[in-house]
C-alpha positions in Angstrom: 5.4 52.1 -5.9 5.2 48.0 -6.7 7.8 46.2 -7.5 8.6 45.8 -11.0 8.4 41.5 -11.1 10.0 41.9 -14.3 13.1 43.3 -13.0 13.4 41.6 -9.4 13.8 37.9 -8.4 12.9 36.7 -5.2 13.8 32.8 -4.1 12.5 31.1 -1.5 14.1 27.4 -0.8 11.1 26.0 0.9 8.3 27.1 -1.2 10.6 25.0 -3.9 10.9 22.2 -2.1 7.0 22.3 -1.5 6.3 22.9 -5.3 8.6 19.6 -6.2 6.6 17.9 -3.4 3.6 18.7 -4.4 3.9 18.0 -8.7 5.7 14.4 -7.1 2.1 13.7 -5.2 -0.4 15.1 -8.0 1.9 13.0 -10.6 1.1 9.7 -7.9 -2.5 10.7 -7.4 -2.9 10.7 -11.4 -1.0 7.9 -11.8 -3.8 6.3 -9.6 -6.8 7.5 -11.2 -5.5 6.7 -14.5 -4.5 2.8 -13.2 -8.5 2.7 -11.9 -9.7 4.3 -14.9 -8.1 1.9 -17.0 -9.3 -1.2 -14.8 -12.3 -0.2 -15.4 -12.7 -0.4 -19.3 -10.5 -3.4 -19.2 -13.3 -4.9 -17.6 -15.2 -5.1 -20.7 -12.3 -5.9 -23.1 -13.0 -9.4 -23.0 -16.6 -8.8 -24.7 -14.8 -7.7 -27.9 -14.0 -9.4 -30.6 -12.4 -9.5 -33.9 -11.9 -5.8 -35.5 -13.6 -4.3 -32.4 -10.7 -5.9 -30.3 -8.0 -4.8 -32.7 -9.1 -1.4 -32.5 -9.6 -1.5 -28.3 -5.8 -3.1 -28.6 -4.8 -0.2 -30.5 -5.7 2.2 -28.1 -4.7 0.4 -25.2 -1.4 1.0 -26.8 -2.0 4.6 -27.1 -3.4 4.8 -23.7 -0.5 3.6 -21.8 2.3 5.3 -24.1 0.8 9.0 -23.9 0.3 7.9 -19.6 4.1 7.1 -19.8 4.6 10.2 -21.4 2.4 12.6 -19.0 3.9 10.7 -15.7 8.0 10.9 -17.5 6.6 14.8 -18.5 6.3 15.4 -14.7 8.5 13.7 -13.3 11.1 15.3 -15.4 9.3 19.0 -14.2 10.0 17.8 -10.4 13.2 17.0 -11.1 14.2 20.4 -12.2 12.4 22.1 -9.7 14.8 20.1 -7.2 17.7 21.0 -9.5 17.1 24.8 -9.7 16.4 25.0 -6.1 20.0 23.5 -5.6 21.4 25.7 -8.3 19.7 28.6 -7.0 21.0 27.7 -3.5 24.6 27.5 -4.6 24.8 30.7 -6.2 23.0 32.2 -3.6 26.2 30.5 -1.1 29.0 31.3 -3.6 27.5 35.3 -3.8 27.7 35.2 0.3 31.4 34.4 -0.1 32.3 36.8 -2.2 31.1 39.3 0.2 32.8 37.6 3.2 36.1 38.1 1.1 35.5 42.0 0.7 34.0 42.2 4.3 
């Protein structure tokens, strides 16, 4: 009969660390794109003027605050992927000691 994932947690340390790894390069890969992306429509910015270049102003703002916001989002999603490992590690330790001490 299959196990119930509901009702079982497995942990595996390395396949943590990998996960952290890998969000930490996709978030420098996007941060990339989105840098070259960027370059490239700032190429024409100086070919507005007057309202138009209020408006491209505008959402350069926007641009770079919701890119700030994506690359903080997973950053912050690495991080506790990192911390839970750890946690998960030292519970994992502290249960192994408490069956050394009734061993």
């Amino acid at each position: 009969m299959a196990e119930d994932p509901l009702n079982s947690l497995k942990v595996n340390y390395a396949h943590l660390d990998d996960i952290a790894e890998q969000i930490r390069v996709r978030r420098t890969l996007l941060e990339q794109q989105m840098e070259a992306a960027w370059r490239e429509v700032k190429k024409v910015d100086q070919a507005w003027q007057g309202e138009a270049k209020e408006m491209f102003n505008a959402i350069d703002k926007q641009w770079h605050a919701r890119a700030t916001e994506i690359k903080e989002q997973l950053q912050k999603i690495q991080t506790l992927v990192q911390e839970g490992r750890g946690n998960y590690r030292a519970t994992d330790l502290k249960a192994a000691s408490l069956f050394q001490q009734l061993g």
